[in-house]
LOGU-111994 format. One record per atom (N, C-alpha, C, O): x, y, z. Coordinates in pm, 1 decimal. Each point is the difference from the previous one (the first is absolute). Layout:
<rs>
+----------+----------+----------+
:       xx :       yy :       zz :
+----------+----------+----------+
:        X :        Y :        Z :
...
+----------+----------+----------+
</rs>
This chain:
<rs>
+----------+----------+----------+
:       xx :       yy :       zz :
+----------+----------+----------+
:     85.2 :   -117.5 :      0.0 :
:    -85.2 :    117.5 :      0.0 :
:     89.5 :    123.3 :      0.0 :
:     87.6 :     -9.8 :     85.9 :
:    -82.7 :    127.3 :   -158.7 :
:     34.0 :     73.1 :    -26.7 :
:    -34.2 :    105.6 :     86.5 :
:   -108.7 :    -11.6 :     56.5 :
:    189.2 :    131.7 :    -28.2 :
:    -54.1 :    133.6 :     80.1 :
:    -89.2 :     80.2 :    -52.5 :
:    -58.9 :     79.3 :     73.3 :
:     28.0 :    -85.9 :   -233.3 :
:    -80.5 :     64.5 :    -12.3 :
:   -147.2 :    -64.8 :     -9.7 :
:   -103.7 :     65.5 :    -11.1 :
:    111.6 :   -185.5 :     16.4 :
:   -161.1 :    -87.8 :     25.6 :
:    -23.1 :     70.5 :    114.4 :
:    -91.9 :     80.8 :     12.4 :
:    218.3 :   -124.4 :    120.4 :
:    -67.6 :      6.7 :    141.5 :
:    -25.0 :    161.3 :     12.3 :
:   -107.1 :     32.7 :     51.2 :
:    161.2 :     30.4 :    -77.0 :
:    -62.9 :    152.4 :    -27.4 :
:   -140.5 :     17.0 :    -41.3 :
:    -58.2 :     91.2 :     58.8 :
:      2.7 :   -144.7 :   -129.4 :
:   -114.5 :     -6.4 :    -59.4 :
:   -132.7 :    -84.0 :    128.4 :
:   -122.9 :      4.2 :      5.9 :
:    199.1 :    -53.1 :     54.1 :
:   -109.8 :    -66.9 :    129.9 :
:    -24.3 :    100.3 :     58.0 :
:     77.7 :     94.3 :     15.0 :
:   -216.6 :   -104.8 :     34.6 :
:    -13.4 :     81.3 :    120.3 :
:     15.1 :    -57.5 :    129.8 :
:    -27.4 :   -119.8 :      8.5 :
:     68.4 :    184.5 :    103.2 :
:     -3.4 :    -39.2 :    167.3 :
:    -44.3 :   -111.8 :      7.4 :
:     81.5 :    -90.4 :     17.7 :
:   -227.0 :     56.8 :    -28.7 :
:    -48.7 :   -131.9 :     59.0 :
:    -14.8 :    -96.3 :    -82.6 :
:    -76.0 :    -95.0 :     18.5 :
:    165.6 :    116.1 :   -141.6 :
:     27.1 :   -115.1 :   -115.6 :
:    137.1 :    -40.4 :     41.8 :
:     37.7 :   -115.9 :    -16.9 :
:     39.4 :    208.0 :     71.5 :
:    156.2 :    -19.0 :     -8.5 :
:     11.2 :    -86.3 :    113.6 :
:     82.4 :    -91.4 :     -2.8 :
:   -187.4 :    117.6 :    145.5 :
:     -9.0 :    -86.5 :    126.2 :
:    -21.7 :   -151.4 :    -48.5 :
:     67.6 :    -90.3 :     49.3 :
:   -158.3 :     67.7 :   -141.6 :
:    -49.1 :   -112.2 :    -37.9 :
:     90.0 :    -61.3 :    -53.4 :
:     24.0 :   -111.6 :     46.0 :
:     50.1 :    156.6 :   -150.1 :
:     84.3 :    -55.1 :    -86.0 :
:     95.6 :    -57.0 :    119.5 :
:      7.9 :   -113.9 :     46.1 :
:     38.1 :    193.2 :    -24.1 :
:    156.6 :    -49.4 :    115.7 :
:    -26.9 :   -111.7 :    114.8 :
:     93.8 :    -73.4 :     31.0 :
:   -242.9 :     56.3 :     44.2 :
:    -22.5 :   -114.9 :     -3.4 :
:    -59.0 :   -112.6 :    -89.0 :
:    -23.3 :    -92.2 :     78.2 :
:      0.7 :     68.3 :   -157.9 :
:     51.8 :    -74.3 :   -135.0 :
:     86.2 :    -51.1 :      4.0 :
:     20.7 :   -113.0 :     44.4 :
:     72.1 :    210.9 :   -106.1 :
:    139.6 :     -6.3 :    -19.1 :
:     90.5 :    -89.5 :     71.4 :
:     90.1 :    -65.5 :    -52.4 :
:   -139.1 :     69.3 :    248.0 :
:     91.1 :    -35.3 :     62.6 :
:    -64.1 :   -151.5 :     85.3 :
:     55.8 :    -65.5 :     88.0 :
:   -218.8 :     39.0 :   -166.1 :
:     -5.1 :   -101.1 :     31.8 :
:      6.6 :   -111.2 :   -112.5 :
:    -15.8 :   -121.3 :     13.7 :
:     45.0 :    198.3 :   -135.8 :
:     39.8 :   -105.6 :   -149.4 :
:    190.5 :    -50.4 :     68.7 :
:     64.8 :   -103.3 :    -17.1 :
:    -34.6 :    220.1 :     86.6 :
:    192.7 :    -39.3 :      2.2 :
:      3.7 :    -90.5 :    131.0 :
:     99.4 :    -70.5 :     17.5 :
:   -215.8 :     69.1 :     86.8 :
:    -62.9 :   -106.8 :     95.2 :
:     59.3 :   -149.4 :    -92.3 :
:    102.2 :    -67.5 :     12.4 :
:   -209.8 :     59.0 :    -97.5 :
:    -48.9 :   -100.5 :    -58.2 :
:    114.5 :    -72.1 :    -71.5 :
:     20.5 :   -119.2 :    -22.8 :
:     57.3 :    248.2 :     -9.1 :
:    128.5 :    -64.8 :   -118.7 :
:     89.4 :    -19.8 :     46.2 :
:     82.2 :    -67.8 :    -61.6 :
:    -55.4 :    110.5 :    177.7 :
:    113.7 :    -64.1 :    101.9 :
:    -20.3 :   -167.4 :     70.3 :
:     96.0 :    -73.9 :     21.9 :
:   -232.6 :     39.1 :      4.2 :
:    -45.4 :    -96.4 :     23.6 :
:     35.0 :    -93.9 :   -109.6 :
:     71.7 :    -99.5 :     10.5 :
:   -151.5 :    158.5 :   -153.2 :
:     23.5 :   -138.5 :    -75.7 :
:    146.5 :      1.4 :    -37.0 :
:     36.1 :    -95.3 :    -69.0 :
:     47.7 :    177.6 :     98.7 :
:    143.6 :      8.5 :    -53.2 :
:     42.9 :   -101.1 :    103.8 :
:     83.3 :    -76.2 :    -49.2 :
:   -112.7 :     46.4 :    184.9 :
:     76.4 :    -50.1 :    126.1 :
:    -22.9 :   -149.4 :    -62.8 :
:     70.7 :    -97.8 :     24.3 :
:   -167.2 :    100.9 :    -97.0 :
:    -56.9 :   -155.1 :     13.3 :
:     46.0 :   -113.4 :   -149.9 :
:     46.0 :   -113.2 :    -14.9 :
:   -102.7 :    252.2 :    -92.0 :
:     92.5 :    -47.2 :   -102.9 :
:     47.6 :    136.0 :    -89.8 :
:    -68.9 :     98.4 :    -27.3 :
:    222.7 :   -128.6 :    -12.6 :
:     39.4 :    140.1 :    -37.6 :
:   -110.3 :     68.4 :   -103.5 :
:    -57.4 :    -79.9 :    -74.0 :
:     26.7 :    203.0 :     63.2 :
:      3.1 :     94.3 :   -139.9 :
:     47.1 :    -26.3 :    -83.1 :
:    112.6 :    -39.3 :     30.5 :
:   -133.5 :     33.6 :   -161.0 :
:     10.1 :    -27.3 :   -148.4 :
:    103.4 :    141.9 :    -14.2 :
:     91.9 :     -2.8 :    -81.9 :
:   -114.5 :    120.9 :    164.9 :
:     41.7 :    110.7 :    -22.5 :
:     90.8 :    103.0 :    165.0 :
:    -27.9 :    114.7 :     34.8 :
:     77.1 :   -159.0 :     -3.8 :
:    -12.0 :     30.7 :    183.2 :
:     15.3 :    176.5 :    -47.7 :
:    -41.5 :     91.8 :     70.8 :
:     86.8 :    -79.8 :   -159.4 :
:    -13.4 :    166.2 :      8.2 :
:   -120.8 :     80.5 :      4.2 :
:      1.9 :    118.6 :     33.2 :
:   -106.3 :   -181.2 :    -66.3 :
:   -139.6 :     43.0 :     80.6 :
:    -19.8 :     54.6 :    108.6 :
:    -63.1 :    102.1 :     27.3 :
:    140.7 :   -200.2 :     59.8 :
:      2.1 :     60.1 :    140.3 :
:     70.7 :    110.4 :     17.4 :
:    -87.0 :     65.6 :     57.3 :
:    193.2 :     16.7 :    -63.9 :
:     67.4 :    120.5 :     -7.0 :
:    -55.9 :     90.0 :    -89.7 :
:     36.6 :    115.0 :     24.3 :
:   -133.8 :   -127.8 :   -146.5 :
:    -95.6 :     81.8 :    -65.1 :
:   -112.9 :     12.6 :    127.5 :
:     -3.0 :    108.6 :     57.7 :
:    -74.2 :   -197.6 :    -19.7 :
:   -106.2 :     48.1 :     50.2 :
:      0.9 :     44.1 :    155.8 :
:    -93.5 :     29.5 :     74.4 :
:    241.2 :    -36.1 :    -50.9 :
:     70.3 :     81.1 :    133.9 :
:     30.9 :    158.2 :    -46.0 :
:     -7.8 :     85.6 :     88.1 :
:     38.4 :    -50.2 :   -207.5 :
:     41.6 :    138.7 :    -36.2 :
:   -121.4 :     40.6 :    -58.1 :
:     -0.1 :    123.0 :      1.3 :
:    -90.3 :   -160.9 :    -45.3 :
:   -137.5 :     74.9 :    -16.0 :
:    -93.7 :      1.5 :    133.9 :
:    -61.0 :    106.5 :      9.7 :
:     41.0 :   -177.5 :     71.2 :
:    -23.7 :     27.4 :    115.9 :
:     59.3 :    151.3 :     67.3 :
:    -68.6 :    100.2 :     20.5 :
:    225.4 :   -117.9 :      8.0 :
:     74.9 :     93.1 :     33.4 :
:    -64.1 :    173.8 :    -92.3 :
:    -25.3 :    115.2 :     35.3 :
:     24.6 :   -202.6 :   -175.0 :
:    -34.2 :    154.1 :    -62.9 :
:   -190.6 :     38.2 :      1.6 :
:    -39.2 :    107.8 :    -44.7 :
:    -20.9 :   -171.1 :     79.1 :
:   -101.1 :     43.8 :     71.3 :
:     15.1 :     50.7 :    120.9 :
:    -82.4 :     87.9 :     25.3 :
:    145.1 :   -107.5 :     44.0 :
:    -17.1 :     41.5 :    182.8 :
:     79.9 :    141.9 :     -8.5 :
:     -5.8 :     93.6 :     79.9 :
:     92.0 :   -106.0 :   -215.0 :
:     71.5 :    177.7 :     11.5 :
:    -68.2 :     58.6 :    -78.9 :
:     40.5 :    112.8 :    -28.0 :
:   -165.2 :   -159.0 :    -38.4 :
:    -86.3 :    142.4 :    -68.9 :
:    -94.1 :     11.3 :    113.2 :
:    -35.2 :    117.4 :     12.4 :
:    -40.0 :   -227.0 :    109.3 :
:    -81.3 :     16.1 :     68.0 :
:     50.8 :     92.2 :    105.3 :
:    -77.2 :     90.7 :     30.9 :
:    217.5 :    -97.1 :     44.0 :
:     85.2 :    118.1 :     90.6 :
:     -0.9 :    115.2 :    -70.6 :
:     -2.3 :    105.6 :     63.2 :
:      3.7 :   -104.3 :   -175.6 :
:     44.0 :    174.2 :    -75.2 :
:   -108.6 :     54.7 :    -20.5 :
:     -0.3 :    120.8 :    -23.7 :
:   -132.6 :   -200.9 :     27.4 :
:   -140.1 :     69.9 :    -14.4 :
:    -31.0 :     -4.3 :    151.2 :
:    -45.8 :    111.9 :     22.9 :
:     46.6 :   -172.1 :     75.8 :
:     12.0 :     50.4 :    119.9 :
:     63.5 :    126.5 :     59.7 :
:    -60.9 :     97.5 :     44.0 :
:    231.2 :   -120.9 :    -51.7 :
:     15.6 :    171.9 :     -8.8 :
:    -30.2 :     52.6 :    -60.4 :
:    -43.1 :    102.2 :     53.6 :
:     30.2 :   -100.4 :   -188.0 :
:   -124.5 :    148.7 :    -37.4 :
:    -79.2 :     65.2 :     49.0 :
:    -16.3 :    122.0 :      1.7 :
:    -69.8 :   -253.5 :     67.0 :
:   -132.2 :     96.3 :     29.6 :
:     19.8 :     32.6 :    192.1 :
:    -96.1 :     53.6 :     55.4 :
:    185.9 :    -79.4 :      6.2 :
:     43.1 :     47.7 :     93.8 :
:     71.6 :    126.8 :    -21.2 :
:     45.1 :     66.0 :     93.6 :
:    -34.0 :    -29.5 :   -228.4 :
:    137.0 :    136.5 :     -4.7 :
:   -166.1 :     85.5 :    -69.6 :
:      1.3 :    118.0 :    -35.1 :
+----------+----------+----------+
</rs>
């Protein structure tokens, strides 16, 4: 996911998404423990889009505190 998609979410799409997000990387860590990924770099993608949701959701937080 790109910065300018997640730009395009609003607040209580971006909340939603990021849990999504972090219960699909739940899920893929599980089936990774049990039998590897076809791809294990999935997991470090859907760790840095997570990450880059939670820093557009902090920067629209301070905003509207400033």
């Amino acid at each position: 996911m790109k910065m300018s998609e997640i730009k395009e979410l609003s607040t209580p799409e971006l909340k939603e998404r990021i849990e999504v997000e972090k219960n699909t990387l739940v899920k893929m860590r599980l089936n990774h423990a049990v039998s590897p990924l076809d791809n294990p770099m999935k997991l470090k993608y859907a760790r840095k889009d997570i990450a880059r949701l939670l820093t557009e959701l902090k920067k629209r937080e301070l905003a509207e505190q400033n």
